[in-house]
C-alpha positions as CSV (number, residue, x, y, z in Angstrom):
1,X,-24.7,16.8,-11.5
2,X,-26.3,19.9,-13.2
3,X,-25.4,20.7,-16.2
4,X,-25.2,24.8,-16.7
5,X,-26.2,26.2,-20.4
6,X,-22.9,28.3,-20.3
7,X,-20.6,25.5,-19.1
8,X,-21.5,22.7,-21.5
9,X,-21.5,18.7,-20.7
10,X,-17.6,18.4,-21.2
11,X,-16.6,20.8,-18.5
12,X,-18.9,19.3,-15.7
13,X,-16.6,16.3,-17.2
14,X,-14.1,18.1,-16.0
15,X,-15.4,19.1,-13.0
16,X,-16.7,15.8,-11.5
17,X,-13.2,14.1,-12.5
18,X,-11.2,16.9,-10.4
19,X,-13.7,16.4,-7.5
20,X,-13.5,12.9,-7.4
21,X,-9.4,12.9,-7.5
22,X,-7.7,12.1,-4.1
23,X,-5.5,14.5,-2.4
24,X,-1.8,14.0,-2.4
25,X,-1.9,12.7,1.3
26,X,-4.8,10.1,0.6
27,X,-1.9,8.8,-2.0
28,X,1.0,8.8,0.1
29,X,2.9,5.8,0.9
30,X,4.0,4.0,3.9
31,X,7.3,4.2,4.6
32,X,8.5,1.8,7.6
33,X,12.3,2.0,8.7
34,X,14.4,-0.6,9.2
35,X,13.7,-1.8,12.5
36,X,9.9,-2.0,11.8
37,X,10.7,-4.4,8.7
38,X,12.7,-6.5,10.6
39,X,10.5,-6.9,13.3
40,X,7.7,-7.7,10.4
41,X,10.2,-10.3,8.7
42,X,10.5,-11.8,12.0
43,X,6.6,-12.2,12.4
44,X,6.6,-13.4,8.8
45,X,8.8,-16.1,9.6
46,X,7.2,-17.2,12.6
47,X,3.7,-17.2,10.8
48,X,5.2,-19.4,8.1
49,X,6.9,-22.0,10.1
50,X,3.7,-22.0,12.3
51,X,2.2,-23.3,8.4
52,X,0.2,-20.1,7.1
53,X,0.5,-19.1,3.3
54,X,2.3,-16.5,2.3
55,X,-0.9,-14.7,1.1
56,X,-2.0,-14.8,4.7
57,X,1.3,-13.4,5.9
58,X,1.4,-10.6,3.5
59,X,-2.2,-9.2,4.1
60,X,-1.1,-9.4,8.2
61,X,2.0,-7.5,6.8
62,X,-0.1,-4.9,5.1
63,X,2.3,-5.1,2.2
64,X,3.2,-6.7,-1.2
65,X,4.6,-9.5,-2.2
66,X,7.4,-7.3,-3.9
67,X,7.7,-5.3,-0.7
68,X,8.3,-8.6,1.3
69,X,10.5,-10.1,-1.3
70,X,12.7,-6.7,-1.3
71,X,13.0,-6.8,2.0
72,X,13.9,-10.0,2.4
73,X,17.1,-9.2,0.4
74,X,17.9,-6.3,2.0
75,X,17.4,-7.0,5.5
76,X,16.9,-10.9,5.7
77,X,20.2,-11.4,7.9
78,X,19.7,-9.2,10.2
79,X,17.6,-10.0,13.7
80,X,15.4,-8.1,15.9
């Protein structure tokens, strides 16, 4: 970056960090409704009785072990 006589260093600070920032959209998150996390706790099941880890099954989940665990409790009785 250039650095402007008028401006000083700590406002291209400034600058650079607002550039840099991501939009509000880039940091939304996914929301998925009920009938898409039950139909991903089924395929997590089926993945972990076919013997993959749970780390496995949460990356093909796209989603957190908390996520999965919360789920779980909420919607674990339910089938697709």
């Amino acid at each position: 970056m250039v650095c402007f006589s008028k401006t000083g260093p700590n406002v291209m600070k400034v600058l650079s960090v607002l550039l840099t920032r991501r939009t509000f959209d880039e940091q939304a998150k996914k929301r998925h409704n009920p009938e898409q996390i039950v139909r991903k706790l089924c395929d997590a099941d089926s993945k972990l009785n076919a013997g993959k880890g749970l780390t496995a099954v949460l990356q093909a989940l796209e989603g957190s072990e908390s996520s999965y665990l919360r789920w779980r409790n909420k919607y674990g009785g339910m089938k697709s």
